[in-house]
LUMDREN-911090 format. One record per residue (C-alpha): chain; x, y, z. Coordinates in nm, 4 decimals. Layout:
BEGIN
- A X Y Z
...
end
This chain:
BEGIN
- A 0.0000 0.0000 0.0000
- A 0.2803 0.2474 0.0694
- A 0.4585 0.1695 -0.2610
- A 0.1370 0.2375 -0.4190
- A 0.0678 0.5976 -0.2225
- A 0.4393 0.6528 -0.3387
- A 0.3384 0.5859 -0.7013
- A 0.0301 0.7565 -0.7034
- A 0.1696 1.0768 -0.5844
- A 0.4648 1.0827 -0.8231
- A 0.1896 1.0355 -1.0982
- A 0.0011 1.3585 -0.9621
- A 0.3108 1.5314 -0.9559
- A 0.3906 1.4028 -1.3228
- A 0.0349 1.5177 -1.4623
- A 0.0823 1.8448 -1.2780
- A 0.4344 1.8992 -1.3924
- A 0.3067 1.7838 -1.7763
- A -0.0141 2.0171 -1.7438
- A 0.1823 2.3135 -1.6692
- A 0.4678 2.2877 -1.9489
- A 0.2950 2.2022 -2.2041
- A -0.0407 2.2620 -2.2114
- A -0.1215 2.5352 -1.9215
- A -0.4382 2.6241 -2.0379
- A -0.6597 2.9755 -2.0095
- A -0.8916 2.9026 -1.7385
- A -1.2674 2.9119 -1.8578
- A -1.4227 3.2462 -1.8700
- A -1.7523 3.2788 -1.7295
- A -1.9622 3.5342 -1.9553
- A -2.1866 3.7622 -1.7889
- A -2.5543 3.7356 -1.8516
- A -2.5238 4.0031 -2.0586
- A -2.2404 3.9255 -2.2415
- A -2.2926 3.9921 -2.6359
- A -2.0946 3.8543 -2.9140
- A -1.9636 4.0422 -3.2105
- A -2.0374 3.9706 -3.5779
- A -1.7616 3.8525 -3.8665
- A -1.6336 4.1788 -3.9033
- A -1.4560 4.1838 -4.2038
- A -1.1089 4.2631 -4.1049
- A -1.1195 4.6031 -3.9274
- A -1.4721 4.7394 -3.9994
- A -1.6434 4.8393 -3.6087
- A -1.9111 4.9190 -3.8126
- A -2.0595 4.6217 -3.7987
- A -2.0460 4.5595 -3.3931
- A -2.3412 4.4798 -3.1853
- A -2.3883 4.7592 -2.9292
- A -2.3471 4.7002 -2.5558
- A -2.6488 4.6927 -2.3698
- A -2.4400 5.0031 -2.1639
- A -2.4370 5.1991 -2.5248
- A -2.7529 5.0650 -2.7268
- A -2.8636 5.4254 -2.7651
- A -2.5627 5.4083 -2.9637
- A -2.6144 5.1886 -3.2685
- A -2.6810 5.4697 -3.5528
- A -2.3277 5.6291 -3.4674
- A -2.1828 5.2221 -3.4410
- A -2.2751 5.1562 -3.7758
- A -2.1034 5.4580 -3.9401
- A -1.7677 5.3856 -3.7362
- A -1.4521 5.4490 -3.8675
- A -1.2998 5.1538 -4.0742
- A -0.9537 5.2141 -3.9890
- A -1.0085 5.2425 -3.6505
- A -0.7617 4.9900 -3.6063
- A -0.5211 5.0686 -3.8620
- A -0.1989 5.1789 -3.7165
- A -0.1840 5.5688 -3.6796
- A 0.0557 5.7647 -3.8852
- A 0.3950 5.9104 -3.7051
- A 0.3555 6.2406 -3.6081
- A 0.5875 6.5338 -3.4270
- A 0.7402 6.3110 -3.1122
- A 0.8427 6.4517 -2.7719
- A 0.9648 6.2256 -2.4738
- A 0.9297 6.3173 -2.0832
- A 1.1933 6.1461 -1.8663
- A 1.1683 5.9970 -1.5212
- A 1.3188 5.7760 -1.2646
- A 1.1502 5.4674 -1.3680
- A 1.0254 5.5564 -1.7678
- A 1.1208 5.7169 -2.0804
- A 0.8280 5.8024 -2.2655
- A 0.7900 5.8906 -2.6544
- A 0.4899 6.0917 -2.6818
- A 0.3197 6.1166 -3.0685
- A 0.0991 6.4784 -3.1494
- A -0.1034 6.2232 -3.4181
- A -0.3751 6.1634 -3.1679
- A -0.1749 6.2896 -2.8674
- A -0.1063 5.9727 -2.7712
- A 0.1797 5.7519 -2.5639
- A 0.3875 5.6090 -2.8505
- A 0.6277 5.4287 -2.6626
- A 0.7408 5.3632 -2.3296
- A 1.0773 5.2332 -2.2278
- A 1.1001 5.0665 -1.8538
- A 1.4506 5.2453 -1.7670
- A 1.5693 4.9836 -1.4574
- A 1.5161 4.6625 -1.6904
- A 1.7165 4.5035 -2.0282
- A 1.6027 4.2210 -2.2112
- A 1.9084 4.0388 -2.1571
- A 2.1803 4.0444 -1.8711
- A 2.4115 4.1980 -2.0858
- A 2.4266 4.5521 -1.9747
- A 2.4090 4.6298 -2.3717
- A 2.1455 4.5043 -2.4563
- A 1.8207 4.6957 -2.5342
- A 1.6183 4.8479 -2.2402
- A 1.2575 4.7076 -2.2105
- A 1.0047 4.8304 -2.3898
- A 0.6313 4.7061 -2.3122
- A 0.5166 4.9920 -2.5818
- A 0.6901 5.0824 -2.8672
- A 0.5861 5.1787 -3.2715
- A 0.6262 4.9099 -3.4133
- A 0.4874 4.6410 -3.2323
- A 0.1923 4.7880 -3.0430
- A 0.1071 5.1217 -3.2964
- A -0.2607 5.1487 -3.1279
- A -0.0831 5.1008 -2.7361
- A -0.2523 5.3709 -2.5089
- A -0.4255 5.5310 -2.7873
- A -0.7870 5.7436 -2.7867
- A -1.0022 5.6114 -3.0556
- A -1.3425 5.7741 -3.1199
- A -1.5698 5.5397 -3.3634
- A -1.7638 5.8363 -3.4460
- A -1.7283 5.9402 -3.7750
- A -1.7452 6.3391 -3.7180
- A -1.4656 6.2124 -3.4243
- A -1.2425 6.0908 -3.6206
- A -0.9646 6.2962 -3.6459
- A -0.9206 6.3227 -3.2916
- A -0.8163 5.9710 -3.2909
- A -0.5285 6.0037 -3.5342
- A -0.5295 6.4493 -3.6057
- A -0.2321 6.6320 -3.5137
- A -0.2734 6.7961 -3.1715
- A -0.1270 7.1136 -2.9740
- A 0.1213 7.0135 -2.7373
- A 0.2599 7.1669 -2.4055
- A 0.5043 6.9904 -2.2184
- A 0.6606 7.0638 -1.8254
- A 0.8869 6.8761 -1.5627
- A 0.6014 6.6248 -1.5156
- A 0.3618 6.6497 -1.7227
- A 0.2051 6.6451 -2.0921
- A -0.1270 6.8039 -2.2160
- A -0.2361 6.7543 -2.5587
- A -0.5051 6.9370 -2.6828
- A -0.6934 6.9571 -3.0106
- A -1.0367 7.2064 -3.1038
- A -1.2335 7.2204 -3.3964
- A -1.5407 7.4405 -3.4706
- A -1.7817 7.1958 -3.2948
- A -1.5655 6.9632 -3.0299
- A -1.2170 7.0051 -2.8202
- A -1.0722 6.7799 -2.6760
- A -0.7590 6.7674 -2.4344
- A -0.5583 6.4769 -2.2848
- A -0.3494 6.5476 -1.9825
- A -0.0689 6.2858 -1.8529
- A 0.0977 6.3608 -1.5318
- A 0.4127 6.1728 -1.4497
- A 0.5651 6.0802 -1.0230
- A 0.9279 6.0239 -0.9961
- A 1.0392 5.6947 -0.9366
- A 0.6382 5.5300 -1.0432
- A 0.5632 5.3492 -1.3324
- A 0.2352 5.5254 -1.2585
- A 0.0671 5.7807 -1.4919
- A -0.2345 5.9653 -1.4485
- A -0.4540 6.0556 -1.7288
- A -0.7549 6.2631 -1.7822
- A -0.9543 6.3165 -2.1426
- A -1.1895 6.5721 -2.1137
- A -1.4424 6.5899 -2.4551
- A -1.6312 6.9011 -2.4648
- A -1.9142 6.9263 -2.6986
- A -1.9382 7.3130 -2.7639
- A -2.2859 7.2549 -2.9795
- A -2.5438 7.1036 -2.8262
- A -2.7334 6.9246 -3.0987
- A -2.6750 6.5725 -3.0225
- A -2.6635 6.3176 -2.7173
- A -2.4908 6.0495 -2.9341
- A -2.1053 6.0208 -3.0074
- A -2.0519 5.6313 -3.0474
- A -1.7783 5.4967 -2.8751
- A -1.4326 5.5690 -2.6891
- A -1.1859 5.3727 -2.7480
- A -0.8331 5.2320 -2.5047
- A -0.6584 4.9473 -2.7077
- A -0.4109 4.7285 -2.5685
- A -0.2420 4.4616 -2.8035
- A 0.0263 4.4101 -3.0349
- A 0.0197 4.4289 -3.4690
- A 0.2449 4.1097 -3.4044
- A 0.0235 3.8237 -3.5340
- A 0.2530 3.5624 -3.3385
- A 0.2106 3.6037 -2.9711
- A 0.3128 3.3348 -2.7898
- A 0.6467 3.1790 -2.6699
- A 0.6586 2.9276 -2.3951
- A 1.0534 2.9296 -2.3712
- A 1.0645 3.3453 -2.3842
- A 0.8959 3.4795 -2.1190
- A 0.8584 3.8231 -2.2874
- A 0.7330 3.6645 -2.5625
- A 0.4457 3.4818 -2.3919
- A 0.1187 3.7746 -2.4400
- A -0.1573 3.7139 -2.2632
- A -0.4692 3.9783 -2.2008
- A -0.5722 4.0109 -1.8440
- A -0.8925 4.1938 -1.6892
- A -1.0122 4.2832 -1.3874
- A -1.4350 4.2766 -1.4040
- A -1.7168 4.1918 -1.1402
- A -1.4430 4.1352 -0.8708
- A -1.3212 3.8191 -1.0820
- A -0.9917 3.8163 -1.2619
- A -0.9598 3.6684 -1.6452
- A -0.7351 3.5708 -1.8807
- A -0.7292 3.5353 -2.2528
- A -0.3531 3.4357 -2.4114
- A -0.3270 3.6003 -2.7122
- A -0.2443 3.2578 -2.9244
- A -0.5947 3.1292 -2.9153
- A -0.7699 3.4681 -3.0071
- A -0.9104 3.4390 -3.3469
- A -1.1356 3.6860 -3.5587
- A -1.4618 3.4772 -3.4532
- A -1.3785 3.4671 -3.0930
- A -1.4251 3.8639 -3.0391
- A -1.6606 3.9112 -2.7270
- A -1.7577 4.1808 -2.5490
- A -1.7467 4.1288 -2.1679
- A -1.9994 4.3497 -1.9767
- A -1.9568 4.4508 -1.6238
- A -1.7982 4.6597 -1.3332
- A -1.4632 4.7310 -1.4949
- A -1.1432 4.7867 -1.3408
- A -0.8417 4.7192 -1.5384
- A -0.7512 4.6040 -1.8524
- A -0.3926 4.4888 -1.8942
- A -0.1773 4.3523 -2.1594
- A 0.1348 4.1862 -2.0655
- A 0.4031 3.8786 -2.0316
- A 0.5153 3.6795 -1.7467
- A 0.7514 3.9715 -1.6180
- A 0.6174 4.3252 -1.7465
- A 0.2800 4.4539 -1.8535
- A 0.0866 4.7463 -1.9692
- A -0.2495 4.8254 -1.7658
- A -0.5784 5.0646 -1.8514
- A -0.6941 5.1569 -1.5187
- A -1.1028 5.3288 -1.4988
- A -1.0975 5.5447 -1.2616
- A -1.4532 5.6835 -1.4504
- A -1.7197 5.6450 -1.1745
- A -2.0153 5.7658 -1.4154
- A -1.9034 5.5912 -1.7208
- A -1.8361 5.2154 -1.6765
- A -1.6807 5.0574 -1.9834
- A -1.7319 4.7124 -2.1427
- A -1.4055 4.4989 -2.2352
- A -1.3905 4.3988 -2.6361
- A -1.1249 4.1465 -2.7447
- A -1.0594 4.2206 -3.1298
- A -0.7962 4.0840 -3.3580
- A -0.7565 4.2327 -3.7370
- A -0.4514 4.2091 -3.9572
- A -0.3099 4.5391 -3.7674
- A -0.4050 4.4419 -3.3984
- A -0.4550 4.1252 -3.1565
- A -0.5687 4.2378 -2.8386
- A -0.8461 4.4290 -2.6311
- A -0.9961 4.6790 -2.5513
- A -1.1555 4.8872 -2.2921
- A -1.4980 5.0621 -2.4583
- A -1.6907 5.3532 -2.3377
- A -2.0303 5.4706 -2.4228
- A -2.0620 5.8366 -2.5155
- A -2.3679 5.9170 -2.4405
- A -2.4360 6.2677 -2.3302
- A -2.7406 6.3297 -2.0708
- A -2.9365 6.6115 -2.0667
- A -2.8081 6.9868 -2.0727
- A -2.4255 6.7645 -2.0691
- A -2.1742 6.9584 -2.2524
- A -1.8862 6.7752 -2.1087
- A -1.7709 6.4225 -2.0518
- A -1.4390 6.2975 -1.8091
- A -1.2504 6.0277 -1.8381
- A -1.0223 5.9774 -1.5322
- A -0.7508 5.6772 -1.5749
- A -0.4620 5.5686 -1.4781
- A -0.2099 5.3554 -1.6794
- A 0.0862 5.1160 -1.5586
- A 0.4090 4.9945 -1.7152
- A 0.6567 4.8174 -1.6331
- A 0.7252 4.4929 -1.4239
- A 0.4443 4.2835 -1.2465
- A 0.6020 4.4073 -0.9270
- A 0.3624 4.2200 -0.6266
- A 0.4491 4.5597 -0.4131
- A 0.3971 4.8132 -0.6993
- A 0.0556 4.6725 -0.8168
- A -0.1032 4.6315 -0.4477
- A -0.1453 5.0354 -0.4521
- A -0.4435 4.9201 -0.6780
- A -0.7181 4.6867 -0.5522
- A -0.7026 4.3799 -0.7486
- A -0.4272 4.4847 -0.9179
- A -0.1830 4.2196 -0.7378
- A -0.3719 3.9299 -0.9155
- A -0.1895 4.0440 -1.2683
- A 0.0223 3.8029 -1.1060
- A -0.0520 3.4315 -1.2227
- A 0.0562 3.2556 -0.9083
- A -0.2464 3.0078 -0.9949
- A -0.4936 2.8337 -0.7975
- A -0.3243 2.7782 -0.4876
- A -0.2632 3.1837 -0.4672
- A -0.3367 3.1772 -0.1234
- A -0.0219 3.0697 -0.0039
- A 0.1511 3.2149 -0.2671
- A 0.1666 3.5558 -0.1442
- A 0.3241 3.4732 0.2263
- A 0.5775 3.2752 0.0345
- A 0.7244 3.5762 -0.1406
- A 0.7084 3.7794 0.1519
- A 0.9468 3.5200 0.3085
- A 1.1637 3.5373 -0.0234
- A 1.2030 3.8794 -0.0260
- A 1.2768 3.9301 0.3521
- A 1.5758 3.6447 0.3092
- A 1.7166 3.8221 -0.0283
- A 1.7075 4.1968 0.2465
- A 1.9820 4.0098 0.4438
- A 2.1701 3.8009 0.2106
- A 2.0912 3.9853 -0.1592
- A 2.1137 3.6383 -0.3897
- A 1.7716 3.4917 -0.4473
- A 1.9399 3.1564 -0.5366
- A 2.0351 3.0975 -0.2145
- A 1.7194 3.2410 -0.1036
- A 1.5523 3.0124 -0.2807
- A 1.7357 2.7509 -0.1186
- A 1.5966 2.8849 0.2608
- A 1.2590 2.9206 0.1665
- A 1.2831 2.5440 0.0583
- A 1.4435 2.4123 0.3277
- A 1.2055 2.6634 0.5720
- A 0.9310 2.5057 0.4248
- A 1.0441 2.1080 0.4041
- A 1.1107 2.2401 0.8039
- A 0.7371 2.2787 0.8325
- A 0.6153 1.9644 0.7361
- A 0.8732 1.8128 0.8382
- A 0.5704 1.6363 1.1458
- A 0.3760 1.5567 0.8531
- A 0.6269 1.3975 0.6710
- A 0.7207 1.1726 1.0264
- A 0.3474 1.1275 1.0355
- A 0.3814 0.9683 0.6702
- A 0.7260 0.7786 0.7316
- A 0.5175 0.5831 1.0623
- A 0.1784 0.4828 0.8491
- A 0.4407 0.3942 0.5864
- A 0.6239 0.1713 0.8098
- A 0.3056 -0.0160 0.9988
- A 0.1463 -0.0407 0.6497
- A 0.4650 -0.2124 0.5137
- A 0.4487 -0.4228 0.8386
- A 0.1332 -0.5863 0.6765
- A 0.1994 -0.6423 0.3585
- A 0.2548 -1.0018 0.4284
- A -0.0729 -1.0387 0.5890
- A -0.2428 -0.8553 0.3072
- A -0.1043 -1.0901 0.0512
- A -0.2197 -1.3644 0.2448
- A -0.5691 -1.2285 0.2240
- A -0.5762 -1.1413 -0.1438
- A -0.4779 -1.4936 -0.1905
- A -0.7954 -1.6382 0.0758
- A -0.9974 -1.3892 -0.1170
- A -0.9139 -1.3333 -0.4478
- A -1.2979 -1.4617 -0.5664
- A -1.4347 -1.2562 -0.2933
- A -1.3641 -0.8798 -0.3442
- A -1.6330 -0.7998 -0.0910
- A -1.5233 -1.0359 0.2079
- A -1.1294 -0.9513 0.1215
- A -1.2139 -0.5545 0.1730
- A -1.4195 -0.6699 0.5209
- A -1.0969 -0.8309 0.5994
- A -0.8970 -0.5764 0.4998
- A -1.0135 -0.3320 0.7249
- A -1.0604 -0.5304 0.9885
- A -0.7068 -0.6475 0.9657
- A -0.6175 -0.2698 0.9350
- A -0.8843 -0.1354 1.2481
- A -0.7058 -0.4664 1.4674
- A -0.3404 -0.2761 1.4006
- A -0.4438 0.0663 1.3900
- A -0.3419 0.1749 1.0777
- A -0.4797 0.4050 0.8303
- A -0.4501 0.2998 0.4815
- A -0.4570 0.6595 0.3970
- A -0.1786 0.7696 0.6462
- A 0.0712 0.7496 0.3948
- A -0.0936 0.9466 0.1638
- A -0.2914 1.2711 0.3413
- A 0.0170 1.4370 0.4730
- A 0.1528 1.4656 0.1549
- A -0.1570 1.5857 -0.0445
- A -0.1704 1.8292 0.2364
- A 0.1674 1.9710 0.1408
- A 0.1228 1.9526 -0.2100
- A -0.1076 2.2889 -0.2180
- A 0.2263 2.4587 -0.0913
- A 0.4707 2.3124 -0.3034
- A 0.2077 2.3790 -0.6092
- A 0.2329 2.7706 -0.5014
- A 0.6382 2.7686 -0.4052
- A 0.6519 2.6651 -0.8036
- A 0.4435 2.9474 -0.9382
- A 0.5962 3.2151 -0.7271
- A 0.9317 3.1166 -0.8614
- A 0.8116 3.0828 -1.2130
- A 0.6352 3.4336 -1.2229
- A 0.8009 3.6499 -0.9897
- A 0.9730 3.9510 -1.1274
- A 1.2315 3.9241 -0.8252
- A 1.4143 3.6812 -1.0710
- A 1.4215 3.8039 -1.3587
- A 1.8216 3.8522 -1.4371
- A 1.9086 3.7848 -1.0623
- A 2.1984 3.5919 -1.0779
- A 2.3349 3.3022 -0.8759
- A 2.6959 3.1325 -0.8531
- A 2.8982 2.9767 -1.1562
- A 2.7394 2.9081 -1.4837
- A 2.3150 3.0576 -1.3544
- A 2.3661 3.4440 -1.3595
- A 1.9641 3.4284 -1.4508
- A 1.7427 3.2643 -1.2573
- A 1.4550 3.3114 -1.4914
- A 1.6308 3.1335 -1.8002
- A 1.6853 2.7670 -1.8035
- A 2.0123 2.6096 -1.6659
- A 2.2413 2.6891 -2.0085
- A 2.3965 2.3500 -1.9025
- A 2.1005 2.1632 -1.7662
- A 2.3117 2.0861 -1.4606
- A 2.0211 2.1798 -1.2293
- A 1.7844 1.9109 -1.4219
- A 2.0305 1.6326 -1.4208
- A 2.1457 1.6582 -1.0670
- A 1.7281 1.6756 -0.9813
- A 1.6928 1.3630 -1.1922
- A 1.9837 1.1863 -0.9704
- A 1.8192 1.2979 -0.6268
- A 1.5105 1.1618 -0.7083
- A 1.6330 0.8182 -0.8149
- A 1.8152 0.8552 -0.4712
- A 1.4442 0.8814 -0.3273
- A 1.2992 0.6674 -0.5453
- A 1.5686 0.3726 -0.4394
- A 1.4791 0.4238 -0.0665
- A 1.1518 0.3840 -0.1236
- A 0.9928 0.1067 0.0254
- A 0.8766 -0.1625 -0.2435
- A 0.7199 -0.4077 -0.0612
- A 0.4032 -0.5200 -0.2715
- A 0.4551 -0.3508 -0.5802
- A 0.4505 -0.5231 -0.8940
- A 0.6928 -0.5642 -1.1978
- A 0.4969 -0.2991 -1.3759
- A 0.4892 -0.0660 -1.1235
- A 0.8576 -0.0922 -1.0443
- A 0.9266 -0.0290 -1.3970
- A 0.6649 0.2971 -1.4045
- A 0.8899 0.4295 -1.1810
- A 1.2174 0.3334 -1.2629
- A 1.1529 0.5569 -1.5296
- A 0.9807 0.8580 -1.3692
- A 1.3387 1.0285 -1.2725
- A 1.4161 0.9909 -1.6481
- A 1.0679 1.1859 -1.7606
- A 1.0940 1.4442 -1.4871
- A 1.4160 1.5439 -1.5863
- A 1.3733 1.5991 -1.9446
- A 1.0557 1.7833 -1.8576
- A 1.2736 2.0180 -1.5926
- A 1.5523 2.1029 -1.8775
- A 1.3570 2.4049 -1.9988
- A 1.2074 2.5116 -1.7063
- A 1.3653 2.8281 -1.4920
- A 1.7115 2.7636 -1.3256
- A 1.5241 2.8587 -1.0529
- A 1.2698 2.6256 -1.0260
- A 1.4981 2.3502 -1.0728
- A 1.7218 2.4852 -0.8047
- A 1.3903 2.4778 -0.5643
- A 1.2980 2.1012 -0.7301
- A 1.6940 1.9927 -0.6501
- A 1.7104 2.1178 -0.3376
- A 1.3865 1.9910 -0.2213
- A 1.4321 1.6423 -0.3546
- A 1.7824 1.6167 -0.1991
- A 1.5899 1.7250 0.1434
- A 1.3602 1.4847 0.0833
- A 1.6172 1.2090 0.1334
- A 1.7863 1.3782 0.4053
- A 1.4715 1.3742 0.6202
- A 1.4230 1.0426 0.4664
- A 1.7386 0.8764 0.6231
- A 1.6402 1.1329 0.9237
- A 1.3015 0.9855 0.9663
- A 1.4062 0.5950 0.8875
- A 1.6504 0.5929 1.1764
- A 1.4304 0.8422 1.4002
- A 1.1486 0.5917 1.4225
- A 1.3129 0.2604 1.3677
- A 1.1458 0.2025 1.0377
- A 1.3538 -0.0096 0.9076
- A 1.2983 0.0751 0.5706
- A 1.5656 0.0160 0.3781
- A 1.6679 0.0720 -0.0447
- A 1.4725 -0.0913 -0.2926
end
């Protein structure tokens, strides 16, 4: 029976481990009651949406949109505004934020290598832009407008006989925060209806995903109804558009490391959240009904937008904000473990060997549980003669064998399941330990010893995934065997073999944190065999 637990757990862990590199799939989104579909829309005509329920008023001024309002926008007269944390390319065609460069981060560790940049021309041309689908609105969207420029902030502004509109980005020090207001004022008052308003975040780049480059792997991420959802970019297609209706808060568009976020900050206006892919743009964005009321003249936007890294501190300062961060479903106890990382890097400033005392912190904590496991494991392998004995008596009698079973088990005291429960129980844990050190920007380019100077990149030797592979065929040979059969023993002769080759790509690391949690794994092991007598000895 304890062979068995032993085998059934390293086939969870296998499935786990296999679900997560290769497949790690978007979790099911769960439309709104509401939620409304859009039509085949021909490549990049909006004219042919469905209206929101929020906008229905709407649908004369929808059906006369712009056709390019997707296209990518024409350069126009740049400016940049420099802080701490950004450098930001500003464009006067549509006064909009052309590119943003994230000044503390390179995409490699050389120190030459380019800077990051979540937004830039060529790649995300509609990034942070204002598009109006109004016809008569038009050339706000990509028309040349007035600039004005100061230590901290940028206000664009643009008037016509009939409409002016201004767009006002103020800038902290040291933030990769920036507040933005839009103000529309309607200087004629002949109509209530001006379509739509919209904040695109995506990419022209038709190929979005990467599993083995982590800023390569888009994904769109919002933040409706108190619920967090996820869309990666490589399963978007034309007839998947949706429009998701709700309380929304953010919209963000990102990688595992850095992202680009739409924050609404609009308490009267409450916009719905459109994916759309055409030949120029794979993405989403936020929408928002213009719809004046009565004796209006004036409509707000407030927002805020975010760039830069998926920083757990940086994105708290906005409620739900943190769960940008795909720490997945054990999340729960994925939070207290990076506290504990980060206050072990304050004191010794190397994650790798921070790494190493969260892991051996938390094998410390279980380390009952795992004594716990070692004893049922023990009495259980006690039996095994007695239990063959039975299966033999009983082996035409599955009914009267599990009677006698029990009973044989209730006469001992033993719990068939003691071996297994205190490891399920620590599995949640382990489960999170792996996604904080898979999606945590505290890694990216921190550097170890020797050969791993970036513990977000695979082990360039696959040293890490070998020496794993030899720990746990240490484990697996003083692992009691008692009962298992010929199959079995094969099944997991081999498992070191398959978890290895499926640890080569991973993050050096998470196969740092796999090693050194294997190798404790033996160590309390040994510990635990000659603690309680169990006399279990190598297979």
């Amino acid at each position: 029976m304890a062979s068995r637990t032993w085998l059934a757990v390293s086939l969870m862990l296998l499935i786990w481990f296999g679900w997560i590199r290769w497949f790690s799939p978007v979790p099911p989104q769960k439309p709104s009651a509401t939620d409304t579909r859009l039509v085949e829309s021909g490549g990049s005509n909006l004219s042919q949406e469905k209206p929101s329920v929020s906008s229905q008023t709407s649908t004369a001024s929808e059906k006369v949109a712009h056709d390019s309002a997707f296209s990518p926008i024409p350069e126009g007269s740049k400016l940049n505004l420099r802080t701490d944390a950004l450098d930001v390319l500003f464009s006067s065609n549509g006064g909009k934020i052309a590119g943003v460069k994230l000044l503390k981060f390179r995409e490699t560790i050389d120190k030459k290598s380019p800077l990051v940049t979540p937004i830039e021309t060529a790649k995300t041309t509609l990034a942070l832009a204002a598009l109006f689908t109004d016809p008569v609105l038009s050339e706000f969207s990509r028309g040349s407008f007035d600039a004005q420029q100061s230590a901290n902030q940028v206000v664009f502004t643009k008037k016509t006989k009939d409409i002016s509109v201004s767009k006002q980005y103020r800038f902290s020090e040291n933030s990769n925060f920036i507040e933005a207001n839009f103000k529309i004022s309607f200087l004629k008052e002949d109509r209530k209806d001006w379509g739509s308003l919209l904040i695109p975040l995506g990419t022209s780049e038709q190929e979005t995903f990467n599993a083995q480059e982590p800023l390569k792997s888009w994904e769109v991420v919002f933040y409706q109804n108190d619920e967090i959802q996820r869309r990666n970019l490589e399963k978007l297609r034309k007839e998947d558009e949706s429009v998701h209706q709700g309380k929304s808060e953010w919209l963000a568009f990102g990688n595992r490391y850095f992202a680009s976020v739409v924050i609404n900050q609009s308490s009267q206006i409450n916009p719905d959240v459109v994916f759309k892919k055409t030949e120029n743009f794979n993405g989403a964005y936020l929408k928002y009904p213009l719809i004046l009321k009565s004796g209006q003249r004036e409509l707000d936007f407030s927002l805020k937008f975010y760039v830069g890294p998926k920083d757990y501190k940086e994105l708290s300062k906005i409620p739900g904000l943190k769960k940008l961060i795909d720490y997945g479903t054990f999340t729960v106890f994925a939070y207290p473990l990076l506290e504990i990382l980060r206050f072990f890097y304050k004191f010794i400033h190397n994650y790798g060997i921070a790494i190493i005392l969260l892991t051996v912190l938390v094998r410390a904590l279980f380390y009952p549980l795992s004594q716990k496991s070692m004893k049922s494991m023990k009495e259980m392998q006690k039996l095994q003669p007695k239990i063959a004995q039975l299966k033999e008596k009983y082996k035409d009698d599955p009914k009267k064998l599990n009677e006698e079973q029990m009973a044989l088990f209730k006469a001992h005291k033993v719990n068939p399941a003691g071996g297994c429960l205190p490891m399920l129980i620590q599995l949640p844990v382990f489960i999170a330990l792996y996604a904080v050190l898979g999606n945590s920007i505290e890694l990216f380019h921190a550097p170890f010893f020797g050969w791993i100077q970036d513990l977000s990149t695979k082990d360039p030797f696959y040293i890490y995934p070998i020496l794993m592979g030899l720990a746990m065929l240490l484990q697996q040979k003083m692992t009691p065997s008692a009962g298992m059969d010929p199959a079995q023993q094969k099944m997991m002769l081999f498992m070191p073999v398959i978890f290895t080759f499926m640890m080569v790509n991973l993050p050096s690391g998470l196969t740092l944190y796999i090693f050194v949690s294997t190798l404790l794994g033996v160590a309390q092991q040994l510990a635990l065999r000659d603690k309680i007598g169990t006399g279990l000895q190598p297979s």
